[in-house]
C-alpha positions in Angstrom: 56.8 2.2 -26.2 58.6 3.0 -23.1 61.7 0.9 -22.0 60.8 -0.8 -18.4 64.2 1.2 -17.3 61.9 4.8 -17.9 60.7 6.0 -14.9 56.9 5.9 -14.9 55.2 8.9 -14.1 54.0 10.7 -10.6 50.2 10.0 -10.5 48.4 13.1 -9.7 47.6 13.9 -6.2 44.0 13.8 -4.6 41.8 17.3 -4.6 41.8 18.5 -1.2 38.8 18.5 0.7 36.3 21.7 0.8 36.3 22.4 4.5 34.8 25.9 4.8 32.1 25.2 2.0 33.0 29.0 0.9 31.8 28.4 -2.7 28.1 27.4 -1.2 25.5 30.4 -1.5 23.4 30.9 2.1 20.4 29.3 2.5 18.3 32.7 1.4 19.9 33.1 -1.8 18.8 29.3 -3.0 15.5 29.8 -2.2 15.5 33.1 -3.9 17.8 32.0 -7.1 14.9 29.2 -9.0 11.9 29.7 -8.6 10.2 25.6 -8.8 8.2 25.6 -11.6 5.9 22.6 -11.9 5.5 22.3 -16.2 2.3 20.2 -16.3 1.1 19.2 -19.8 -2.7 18.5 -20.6 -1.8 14.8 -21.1 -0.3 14.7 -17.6 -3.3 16.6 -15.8 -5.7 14.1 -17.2 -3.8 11.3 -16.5 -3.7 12.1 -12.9 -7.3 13.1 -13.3 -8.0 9.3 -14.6 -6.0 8.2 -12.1 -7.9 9.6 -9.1 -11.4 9.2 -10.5 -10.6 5.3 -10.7 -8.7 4.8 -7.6 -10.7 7.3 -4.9 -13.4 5.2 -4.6 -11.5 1.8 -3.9 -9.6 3.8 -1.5 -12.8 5.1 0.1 -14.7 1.9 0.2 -11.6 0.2 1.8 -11.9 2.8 5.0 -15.3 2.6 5.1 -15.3 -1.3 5.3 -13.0 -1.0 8.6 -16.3 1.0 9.6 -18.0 -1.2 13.1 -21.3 0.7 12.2 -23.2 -1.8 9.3 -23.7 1.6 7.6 -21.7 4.0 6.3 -23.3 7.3 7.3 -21.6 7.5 10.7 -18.3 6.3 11.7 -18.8 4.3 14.8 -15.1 3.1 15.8 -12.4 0.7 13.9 -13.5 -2.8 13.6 -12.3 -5.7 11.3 -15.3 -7.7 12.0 -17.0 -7.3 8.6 -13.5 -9.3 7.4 -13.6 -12.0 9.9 -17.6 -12.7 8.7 -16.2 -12.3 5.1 -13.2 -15.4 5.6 -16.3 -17.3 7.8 -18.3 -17.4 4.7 -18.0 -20.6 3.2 -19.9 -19.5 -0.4 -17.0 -17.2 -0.7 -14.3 -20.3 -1.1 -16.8 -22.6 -2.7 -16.0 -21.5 -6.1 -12.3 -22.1 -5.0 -12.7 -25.5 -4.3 -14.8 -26.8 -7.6 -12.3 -24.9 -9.7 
């Protein structure tokens, strides 16, 4: 143990700040020093296979049902009126209100 006379001692100074960023290579040679290499395993290319196959269609069917045309083969315009007959619909909220 040190006697509380001792002096304690210095604490060690702060680095100094990089200001000419001299140890940074130019913008070619990052690009050129590491290749990206995407490292894909089967299980991971199937899952996003899975993935997609289940999601694509909810995704298409929602921009189709902002479709005005009542069918799909043509887009007509943006409409939310297929919505607004949906939430009008009171067999939709019937089964809401029994359970």
């Amino acid at each position: 143990m040190t006697s509380p006379d001792s002096p304690t001692p210095p604490l060690p100074s702060p680095p100094e700040p990089a200001s000419d960023h001299a140890d940074l290579l130019p913008d070619e040679s990052i690009a050129m020093a590491r290749p990206f290499k995407l490292n894909l395993s089967w299980q991971s290319i199937f899952t996003i296979a899975m993935f997609a196959f289940m999601y694509l269609p909810i995704l298409v069917l929602t921009v189709y049902s902002l479709n005005e045309s009542p069918y799909s083969a043509n887009w007509e315009g943006f409409t939310l009126e297929w919505y607004e007959r949906l939430l009008q619909d009171r067999r939709v909220f019937l089964p809401c209100a029994i359970a």
